[in-house]
C-alpha positions in Angstrom: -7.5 0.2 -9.1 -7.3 -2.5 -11.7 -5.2 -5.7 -11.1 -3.3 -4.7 -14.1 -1.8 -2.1 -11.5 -0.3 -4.9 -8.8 3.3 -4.2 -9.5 4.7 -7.4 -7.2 3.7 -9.0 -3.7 5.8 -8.3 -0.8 6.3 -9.2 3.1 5.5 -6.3 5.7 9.0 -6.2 6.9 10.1 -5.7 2.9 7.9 -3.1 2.5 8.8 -1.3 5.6 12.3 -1.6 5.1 12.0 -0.3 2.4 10.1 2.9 3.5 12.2 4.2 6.5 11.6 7.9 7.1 13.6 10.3 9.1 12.6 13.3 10.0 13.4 14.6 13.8 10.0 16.0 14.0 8.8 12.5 14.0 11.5 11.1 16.5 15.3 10.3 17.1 14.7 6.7 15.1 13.3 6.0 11.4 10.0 4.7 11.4 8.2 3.3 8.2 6.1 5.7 6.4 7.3 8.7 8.2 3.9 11.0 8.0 1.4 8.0 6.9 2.8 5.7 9.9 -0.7 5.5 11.1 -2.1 4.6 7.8 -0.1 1.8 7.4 -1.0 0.6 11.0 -4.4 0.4 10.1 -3.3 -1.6 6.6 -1.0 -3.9 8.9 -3.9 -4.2 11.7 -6.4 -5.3 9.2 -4.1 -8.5 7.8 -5.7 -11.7 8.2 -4.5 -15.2 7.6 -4.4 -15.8 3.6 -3.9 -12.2 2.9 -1.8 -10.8 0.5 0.2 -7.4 0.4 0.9 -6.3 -2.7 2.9 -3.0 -4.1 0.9 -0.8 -7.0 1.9 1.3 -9.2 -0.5 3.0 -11.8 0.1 3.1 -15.6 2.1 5.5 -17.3 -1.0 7.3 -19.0 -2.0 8.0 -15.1 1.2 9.5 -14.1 0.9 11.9 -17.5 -2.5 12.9 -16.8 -1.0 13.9 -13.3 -3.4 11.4 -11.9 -1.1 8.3 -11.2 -0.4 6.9 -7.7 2.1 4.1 -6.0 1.6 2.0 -2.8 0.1 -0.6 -1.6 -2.6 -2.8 -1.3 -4.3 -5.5 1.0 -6.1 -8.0 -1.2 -8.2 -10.4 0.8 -9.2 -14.0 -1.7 -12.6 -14.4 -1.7 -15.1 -16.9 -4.2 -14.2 -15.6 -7.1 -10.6 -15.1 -6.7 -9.2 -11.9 -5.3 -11.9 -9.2 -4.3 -11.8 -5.8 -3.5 -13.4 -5.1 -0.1 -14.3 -2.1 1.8 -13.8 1.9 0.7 -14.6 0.2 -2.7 -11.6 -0.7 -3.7 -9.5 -2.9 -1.2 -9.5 -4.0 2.3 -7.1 -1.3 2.8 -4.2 0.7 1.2 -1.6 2.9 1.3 -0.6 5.2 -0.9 3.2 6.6 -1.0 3.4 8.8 -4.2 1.2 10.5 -6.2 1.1 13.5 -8.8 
């Protein structure tokens, strides 16, 4: 993922309002995420102070070669600005769309 891809920065609540699955084979009640609840979880569980959470969305030549993605991302500052941490690209992410 390339910073070029960070689409705008949102709160948790934003971004879980506006991801509210239903589906009765997850429960009576909506829950964020639907299927990757416990994905997001981890994301949300591994927020420190000074964190940001930022929505993605790959470029348009991505999504034509059937290789783009949306979601989001936990970027953590480090010395040299933002850094990627972790699974070698972020401290943790979500993806909600790909093709």
């Amino acid at each position: 993922m390339d910073e070029s891809w960070l689409v705008r920065r949102v709160t948790v609540a934003e971004a879980e309002a506006a991801h509210m699955v239903s589906d009765d084979r997850l429960g009576p009640d909506p829950i964020p995420f639907g299927w990757a609840a416990n994905e997001w979880r981890k994301l949300v569980d591994e927020m420190r102070p000074g964190d940001e959470l930022w929505e993605y969305d790959s470029p348009a030549a991505e999504w034509e070669r059937n290789m783009g993605s949306t979601g989001f991302v936990l970027l953590r500052r480090g010395a040299e600005g933002f850094i990627h941490l972790s699974a070698g690209t972020a401290v943790a992410s979500v993806t909600c769309r790909m093709n």
